[in-house]
MIKEVO-242611 format. One record per residue (C-alpha): z, x, y. Coordinates in pm, 1 decimal. Each point is the difference from the previous one (the first is absolute). Example, Ala and Ser with C-alpha at 12.3 -4.5 7.8 and 13.67 -1.06 7.14 Angstrom:
<sites>
         zz         xx         yy
      780.0     1230.0     -450.0
      -66.0      137.0      344.0
</sites>
This chain:
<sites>
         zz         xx         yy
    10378.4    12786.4     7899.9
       -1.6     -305.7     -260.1
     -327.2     -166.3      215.6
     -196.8      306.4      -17.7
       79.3       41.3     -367.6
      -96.9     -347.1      -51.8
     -346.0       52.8      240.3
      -53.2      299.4     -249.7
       48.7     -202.3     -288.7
     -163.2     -266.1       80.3
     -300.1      238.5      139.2
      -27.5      132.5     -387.8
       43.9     -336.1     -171.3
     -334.2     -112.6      214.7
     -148.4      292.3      -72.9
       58.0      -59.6     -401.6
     -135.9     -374.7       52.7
     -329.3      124.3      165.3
      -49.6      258.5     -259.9
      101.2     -224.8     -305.4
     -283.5     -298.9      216.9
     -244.0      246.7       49.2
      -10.6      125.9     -388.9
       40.3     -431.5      -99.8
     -324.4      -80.9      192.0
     -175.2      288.9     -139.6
       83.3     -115.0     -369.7
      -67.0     -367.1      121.7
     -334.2      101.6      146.0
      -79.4      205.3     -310.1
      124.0     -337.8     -300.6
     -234.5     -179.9      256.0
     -294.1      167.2      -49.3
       45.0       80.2     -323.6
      101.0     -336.4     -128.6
     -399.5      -89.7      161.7
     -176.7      203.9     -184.6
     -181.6     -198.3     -283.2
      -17.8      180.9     -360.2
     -364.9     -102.3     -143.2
      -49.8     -270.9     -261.4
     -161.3      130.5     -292.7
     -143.5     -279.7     -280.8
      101.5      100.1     -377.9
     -385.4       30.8      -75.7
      -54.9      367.9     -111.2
     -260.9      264.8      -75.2
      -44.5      382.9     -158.0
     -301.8      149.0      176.4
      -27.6      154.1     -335.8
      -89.5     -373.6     -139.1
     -286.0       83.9      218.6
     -105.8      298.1      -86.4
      202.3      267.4      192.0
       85.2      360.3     -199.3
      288.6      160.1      143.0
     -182.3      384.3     -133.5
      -59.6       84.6      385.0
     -393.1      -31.9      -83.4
     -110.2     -311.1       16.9
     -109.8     -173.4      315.6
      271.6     -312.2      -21.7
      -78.1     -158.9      309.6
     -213.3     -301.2     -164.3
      295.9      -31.5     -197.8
      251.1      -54.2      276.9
     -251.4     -246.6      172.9
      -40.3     -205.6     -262.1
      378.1      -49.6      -47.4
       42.2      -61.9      382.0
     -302.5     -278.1      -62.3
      202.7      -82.8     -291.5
      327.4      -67.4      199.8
     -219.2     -173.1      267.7
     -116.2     -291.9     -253.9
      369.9      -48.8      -88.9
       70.0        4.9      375.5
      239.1      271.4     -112.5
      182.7      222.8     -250.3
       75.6      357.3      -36.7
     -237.2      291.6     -141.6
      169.8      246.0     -156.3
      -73.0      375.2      -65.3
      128.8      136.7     -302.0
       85.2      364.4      -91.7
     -331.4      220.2       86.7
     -178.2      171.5      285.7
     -298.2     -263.9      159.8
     -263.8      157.5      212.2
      -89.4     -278.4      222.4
     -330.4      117.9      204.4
       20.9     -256.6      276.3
      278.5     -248.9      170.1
      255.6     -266.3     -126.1
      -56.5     -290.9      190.8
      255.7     -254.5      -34.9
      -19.7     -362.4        7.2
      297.4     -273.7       91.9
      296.3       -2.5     -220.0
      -69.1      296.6     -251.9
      221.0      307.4     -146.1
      -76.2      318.0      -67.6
      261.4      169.4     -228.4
      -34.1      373.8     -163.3
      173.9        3.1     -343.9
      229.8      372.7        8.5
     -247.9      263.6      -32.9
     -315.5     -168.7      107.0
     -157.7      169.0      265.3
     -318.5     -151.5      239.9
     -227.4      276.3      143.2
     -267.8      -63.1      268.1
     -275.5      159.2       29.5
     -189.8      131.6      341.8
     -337.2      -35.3       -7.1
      -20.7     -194.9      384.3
     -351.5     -225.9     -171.7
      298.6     -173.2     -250.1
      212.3     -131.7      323.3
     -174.0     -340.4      181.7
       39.8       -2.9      375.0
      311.5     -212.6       76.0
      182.6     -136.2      330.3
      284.7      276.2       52.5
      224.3      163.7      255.9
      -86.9      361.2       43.1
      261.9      221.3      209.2
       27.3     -374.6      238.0
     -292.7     -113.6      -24.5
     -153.4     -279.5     -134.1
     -341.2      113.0     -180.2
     -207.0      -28.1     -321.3
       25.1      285.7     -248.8
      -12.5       85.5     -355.9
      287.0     -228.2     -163.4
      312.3      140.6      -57.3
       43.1       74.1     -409.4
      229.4     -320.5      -43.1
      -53.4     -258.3      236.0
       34.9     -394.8       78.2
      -63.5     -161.0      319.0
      105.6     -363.6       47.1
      242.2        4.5     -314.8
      284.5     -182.9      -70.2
      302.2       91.0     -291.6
     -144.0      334.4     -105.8
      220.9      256.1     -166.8
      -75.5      359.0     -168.4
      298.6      133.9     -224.3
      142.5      167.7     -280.0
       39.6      380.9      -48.5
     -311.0      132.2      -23.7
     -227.0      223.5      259.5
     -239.8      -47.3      237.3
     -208.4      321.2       88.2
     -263.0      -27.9      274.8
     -151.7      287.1      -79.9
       -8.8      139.5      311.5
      -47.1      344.1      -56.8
     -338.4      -70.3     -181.6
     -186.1      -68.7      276.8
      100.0     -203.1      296.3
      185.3      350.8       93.8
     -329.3      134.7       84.0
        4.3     -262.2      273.5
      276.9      110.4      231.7
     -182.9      218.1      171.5
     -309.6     -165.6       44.5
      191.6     -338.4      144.9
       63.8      105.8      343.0
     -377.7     -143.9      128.4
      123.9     -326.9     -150.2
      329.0      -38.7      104.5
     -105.8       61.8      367.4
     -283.8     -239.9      -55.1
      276.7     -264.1     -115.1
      203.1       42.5      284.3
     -314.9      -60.6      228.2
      -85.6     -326.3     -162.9
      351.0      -95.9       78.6
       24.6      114.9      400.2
     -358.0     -186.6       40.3
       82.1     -332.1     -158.2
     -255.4       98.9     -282.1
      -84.8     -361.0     -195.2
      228.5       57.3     -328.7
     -367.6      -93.1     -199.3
     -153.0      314.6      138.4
      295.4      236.9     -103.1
     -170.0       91.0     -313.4
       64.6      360.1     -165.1
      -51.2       62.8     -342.7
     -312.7      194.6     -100.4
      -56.9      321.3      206.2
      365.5      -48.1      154.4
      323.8      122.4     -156.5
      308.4     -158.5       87.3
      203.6       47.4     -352.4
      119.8     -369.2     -127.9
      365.3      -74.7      -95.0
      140.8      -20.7     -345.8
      150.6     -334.4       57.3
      -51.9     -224.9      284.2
       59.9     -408.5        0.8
     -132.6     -156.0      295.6
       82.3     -386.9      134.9
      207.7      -45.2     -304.5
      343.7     -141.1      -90.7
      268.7       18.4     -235.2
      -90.9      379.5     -147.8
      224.3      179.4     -239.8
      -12.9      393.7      -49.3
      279.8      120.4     -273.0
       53.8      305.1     -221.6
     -375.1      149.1      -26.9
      -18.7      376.1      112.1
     -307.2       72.4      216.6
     -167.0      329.8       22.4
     -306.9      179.8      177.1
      -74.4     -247.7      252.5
     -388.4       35.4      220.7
      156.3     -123.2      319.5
      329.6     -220.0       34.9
      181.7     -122.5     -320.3
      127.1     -361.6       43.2
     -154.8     -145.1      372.8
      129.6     -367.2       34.6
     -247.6     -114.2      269.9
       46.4     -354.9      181.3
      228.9     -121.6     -279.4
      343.4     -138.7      -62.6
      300.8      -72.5     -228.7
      -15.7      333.4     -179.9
      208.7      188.0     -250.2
       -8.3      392.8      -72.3
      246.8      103.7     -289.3
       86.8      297.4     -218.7
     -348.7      144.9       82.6
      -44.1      417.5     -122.3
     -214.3      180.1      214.8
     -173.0      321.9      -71.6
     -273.1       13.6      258.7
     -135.8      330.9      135.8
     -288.9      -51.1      193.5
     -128.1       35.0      308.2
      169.4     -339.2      214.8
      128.6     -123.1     -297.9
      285.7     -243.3      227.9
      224.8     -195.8     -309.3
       41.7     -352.0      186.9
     -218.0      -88.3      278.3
       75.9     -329.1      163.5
     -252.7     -153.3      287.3
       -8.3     -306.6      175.7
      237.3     -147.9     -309.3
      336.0     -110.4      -39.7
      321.3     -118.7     -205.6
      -17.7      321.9     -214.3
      310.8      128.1     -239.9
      -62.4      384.7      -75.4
      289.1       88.7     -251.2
       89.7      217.8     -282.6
     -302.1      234.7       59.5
      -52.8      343.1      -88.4
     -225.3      192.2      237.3
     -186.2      311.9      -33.1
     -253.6      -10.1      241.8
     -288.0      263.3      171.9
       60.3     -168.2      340.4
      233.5     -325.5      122.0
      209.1     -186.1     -272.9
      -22.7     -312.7      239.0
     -214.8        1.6      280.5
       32.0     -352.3      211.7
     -347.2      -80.3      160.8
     -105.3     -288.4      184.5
     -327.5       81.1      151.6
     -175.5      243.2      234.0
      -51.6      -24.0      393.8
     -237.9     -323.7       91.4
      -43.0     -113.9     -291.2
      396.5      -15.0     -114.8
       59.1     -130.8      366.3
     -213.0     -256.4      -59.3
      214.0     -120.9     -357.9
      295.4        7.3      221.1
       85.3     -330.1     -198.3
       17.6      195.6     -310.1
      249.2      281.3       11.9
      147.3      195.1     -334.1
      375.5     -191.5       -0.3
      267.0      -70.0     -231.4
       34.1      278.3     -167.0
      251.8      167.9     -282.3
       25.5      370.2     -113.9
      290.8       21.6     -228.7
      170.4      221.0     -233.8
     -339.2      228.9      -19.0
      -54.3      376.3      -65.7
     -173.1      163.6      235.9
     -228.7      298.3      -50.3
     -328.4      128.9      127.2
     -137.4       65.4      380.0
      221.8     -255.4      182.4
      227.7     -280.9     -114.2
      -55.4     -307.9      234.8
     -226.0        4.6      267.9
      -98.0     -258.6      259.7
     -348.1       52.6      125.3
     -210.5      120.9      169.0
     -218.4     -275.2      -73.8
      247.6     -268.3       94.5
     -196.9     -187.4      297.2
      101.9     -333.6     -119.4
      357.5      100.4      -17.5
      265.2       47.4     -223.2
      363.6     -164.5      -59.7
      268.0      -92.3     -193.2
      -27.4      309.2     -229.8
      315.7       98.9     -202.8
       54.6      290.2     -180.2
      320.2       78.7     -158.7
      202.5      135.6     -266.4
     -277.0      302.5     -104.6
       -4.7      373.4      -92.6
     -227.5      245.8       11.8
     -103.7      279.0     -215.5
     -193.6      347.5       65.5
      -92.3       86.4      321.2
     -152.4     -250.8      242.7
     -172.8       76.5      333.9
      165.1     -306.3      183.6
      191.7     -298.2     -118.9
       17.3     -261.5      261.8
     -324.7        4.0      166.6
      -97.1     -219.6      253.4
     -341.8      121.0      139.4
     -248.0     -196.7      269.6
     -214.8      123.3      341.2
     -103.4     -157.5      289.8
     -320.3     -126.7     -147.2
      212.4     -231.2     -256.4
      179.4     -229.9      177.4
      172.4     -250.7     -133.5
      382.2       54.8     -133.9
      256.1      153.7     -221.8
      336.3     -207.3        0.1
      310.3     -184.2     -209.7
       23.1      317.4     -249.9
      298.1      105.8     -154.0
       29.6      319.2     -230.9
      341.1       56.8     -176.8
      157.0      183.4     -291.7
     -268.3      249.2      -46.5
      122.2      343.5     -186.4
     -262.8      288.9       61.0
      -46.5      371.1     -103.4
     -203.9      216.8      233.3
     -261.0     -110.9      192.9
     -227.6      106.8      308.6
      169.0     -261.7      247.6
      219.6     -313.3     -125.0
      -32.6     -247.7      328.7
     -333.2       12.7      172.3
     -127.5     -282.1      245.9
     -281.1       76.0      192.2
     -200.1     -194.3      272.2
     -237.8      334.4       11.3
     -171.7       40.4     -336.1
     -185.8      301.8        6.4
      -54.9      -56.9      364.8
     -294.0     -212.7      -28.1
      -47.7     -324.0      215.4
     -166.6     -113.9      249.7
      335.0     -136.4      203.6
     -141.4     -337.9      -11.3
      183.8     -176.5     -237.2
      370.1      167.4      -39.3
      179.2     -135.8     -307.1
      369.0     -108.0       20.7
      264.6      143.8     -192.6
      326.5     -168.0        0.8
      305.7     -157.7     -171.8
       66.2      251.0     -287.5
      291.8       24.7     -208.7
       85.1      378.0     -146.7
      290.3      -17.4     -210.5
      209.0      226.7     -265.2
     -257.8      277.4      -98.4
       48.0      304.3     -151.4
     -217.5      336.8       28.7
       51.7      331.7     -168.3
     -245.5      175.1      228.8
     -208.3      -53.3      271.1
     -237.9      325.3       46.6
     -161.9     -162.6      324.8
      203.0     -273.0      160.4
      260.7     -246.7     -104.6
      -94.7     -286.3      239.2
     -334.4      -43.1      263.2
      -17.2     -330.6      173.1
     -282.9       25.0      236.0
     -179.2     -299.0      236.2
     -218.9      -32.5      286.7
      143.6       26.1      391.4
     -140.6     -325.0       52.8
       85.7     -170.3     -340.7
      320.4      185.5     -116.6
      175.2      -16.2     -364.2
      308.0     -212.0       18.9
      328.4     -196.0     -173.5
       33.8      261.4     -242.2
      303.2       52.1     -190.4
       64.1      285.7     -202.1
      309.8      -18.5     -193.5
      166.3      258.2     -227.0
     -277.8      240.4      -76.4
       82.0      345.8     -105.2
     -242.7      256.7      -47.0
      167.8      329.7     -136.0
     -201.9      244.1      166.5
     -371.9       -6.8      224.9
     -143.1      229.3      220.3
      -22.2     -261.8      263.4
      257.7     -306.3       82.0
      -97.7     -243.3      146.9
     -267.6      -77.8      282.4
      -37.2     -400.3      179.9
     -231.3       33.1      225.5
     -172.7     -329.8      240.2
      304.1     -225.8     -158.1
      248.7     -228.3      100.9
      263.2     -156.2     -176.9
       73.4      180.7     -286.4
      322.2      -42.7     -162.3
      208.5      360.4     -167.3
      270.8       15.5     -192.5
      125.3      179.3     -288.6
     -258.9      257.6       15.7
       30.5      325.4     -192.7
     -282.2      271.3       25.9
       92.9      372.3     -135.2
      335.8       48.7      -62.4
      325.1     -280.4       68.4
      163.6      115.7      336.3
      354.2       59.1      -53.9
      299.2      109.7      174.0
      -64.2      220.8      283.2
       73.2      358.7      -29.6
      299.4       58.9      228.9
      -15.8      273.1      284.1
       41.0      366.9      -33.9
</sites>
């Protein structure tokens, strides 16, 4: 009796070790990338647009204002503009040059406007693929130490225009996705005039050390913030209030060592949606997947909170997300999407402390977006750590992990999820290896009723 107690006890105090190793290397892996990350260095030279001839009345066309302070920063190889109290109409982009800040003064607000003939054609990433279209309302390709701060708002504008667009962009986007299954040269992907694929609201491409803190961003064309090919990046105590059609909050593709904290989301579709290219072309950047990345103490709200896909042909890993709630009602919350067009992967992710209300489905993995896919090029979903969520609801499912016969999902662990009520449970199918335990879906079991 003594040696099986001691087997038992010993069993448990292993079991304790592996649990307290497993949540050490996730908070190792997590200082690690974090502690990467390089915060831009800003020079003390600084500018007021308004020194150059900016009116915050919402009339006035500033955008020769705010290029001449960018050219102003350039000459100091530096400095910060700064937007004081006031609503600019900018008609055209912000492009940013190497080692400049952009910082909104509490209540200044920067409004775009959306005639298409004010946006240059610029190198971009549309849906996956790499193309030229009208530039994205702030951009900066090939920067280095760029920042935008401070409390004020950024309003796209959106709904004044571009919106008009959605439905016309379906010829285009098929077009895109032609250029990229036929090895199109990138120099003859040119849309713009006569095409409309709606630009982002902020996009930085090939850059490094980028800092995004405290501005609220509203009424997006297309995607909000799209970090595209870039690296060492820092997302904090961002406001969203973005209603438009694909407005996504965070979009990172092909980039990496990214800290996403403190944000508050409020989103018309996916809070976070981790990209990394589409089908050839995104197999062909296979040396460039979206990695090293950190989603912390975040409010979720919108269509979805973090999604993986379905562009992801490069691949996707080391993605952690932990220690977020949601509010309002979300469709799904952990959404891992891809086809068997993609390829590529989805692997070393690890989701934990995430309190949610009601939602549509709270764990969905699928190998079989919307059943498209040519069966070419199945994608490979594996090594996924689920751990300590909470649901309220689930009026669909509470966990869908699907794969491909030939190319199934697997090492999953799902640890201490409880989902207080869903219409469905839960349904693995084409899996192996997936680890249960402490799994709660409807109402507790408890003693069993005795016989009468």
């Amino acid at each position: 009796m003594k040696s099986n107690s001691f087997c038992v006890l010993l069993l448990l105090s292993f079991t304790v070790l592996f649990s307290q190793a497993k949540v050490e290397n996730k908070t190792a892996a997590i200082e690690r990338i974090v502690n990467r990350i390089q915060l831009p260095v800003i020079p003390a030279y600084a500018v007021k647009v308004t020194d150059f001839g900016a009116k915050g009345d919402s009339v006035t066309n500033c955008k020769p204002a705010f290029d001449k302070a960018m050219k102003a920063c350039a000459k100091k190889n530096g400095g910060t503009i700064v937007v004081p109290k006031g609503l600019y109409t900018i008609n055209g982009p912000i492009h940013f040059v190497s080692n400049v800040k952009l910082h909104l003064e509490d209540g200044a607000k920067i409004r775009f406007g959306s005639n298409p003939k004010d946006y240059p054609l610029v190198l971009t990433s549309w849906e996956g693929t790499m193309l030229y279209n009208y530039s994205p309302l702030i951009y900066g390709n090939n920067v280095q130490n760029v920042a935008i701060t401070g409390n004020g708002i950024i309003d796209g504008e959106g709904h004044n225009g571009w919106v008009k667009w959605k439905p016309l962009e379906e010829k285009d986007k098929l077009l895109s996705r032609e250029m990229n299954h036929n090895n199109v040269p990138l120099q003859d992907r040119i849309f713009g005039k006569g095409h409309y694929l709606r630009p982002q609201l902020i996009q930085f491409l090939n850059s490094t050390a980028i800092l995004i803190e405290d501005v609220k961003i509203e009424d997006s064309p297309f995607w909000c913030v799209h970090l595209l090919k870039s690296k060492s990046i820092t997302l904090s105590g961002l406001k969203y209030d973005a209603q438009n059609y694909n407005n996504d909050g965070i979009d990172p593709e092909y980039s990496s060592d990214i800290l996403i904290e403190n944000i508050q989301f409020n989103n018309g579709d996916d809070n976070v949606a981790i990209k990394a290219g589409r089908d050839d072309e995104g197999r062909g950047n296979a040396a460039s997947p979206s990695e090293n990345i950190v989603v912390r103490n975040c409010n979720f709200k919108g269509l979805h909170a973090v999604v993986i896909g379905s562009e992801m042909s490069a691949g996707v890993r080391n993605v952690y997300v932990d220690n977020c709630k949601a509010s309002g009602y979300l469709k799904r919350v952990i959404y891992i999407k891809t086809n068997s067009d993609r390829g590529g992967y989805v692997r070393d992710l690890s989701f934990s402390n995430i309190a949610l209300g009601k939602v549509e489905d709270c764990i969905y993995m699928t190998a079989n977006y919307h059943g498209e896919g040519s069966g070419k090029f199945p994608s490979k979903i594996s090594d996924i750590s689920i751990s300590n969520i909470s649901c309220e609801s689930a009026s669909n499912a509470a966990i869908i992990i699907e794969g491909f016969p030939e190319k199934k999902v697997e090492n999953i662990v799902l640890d201490n999820i409880t989902v207080k009520s869903a219409k469905n449970g839960m349904s693995l199918t084409h899996t192996q290896n997936v680890s249960v335990n402490e799994i709660v879906i409807g109402e507790k079991g408890g003693v069993p009723s005795s016989v009468k």
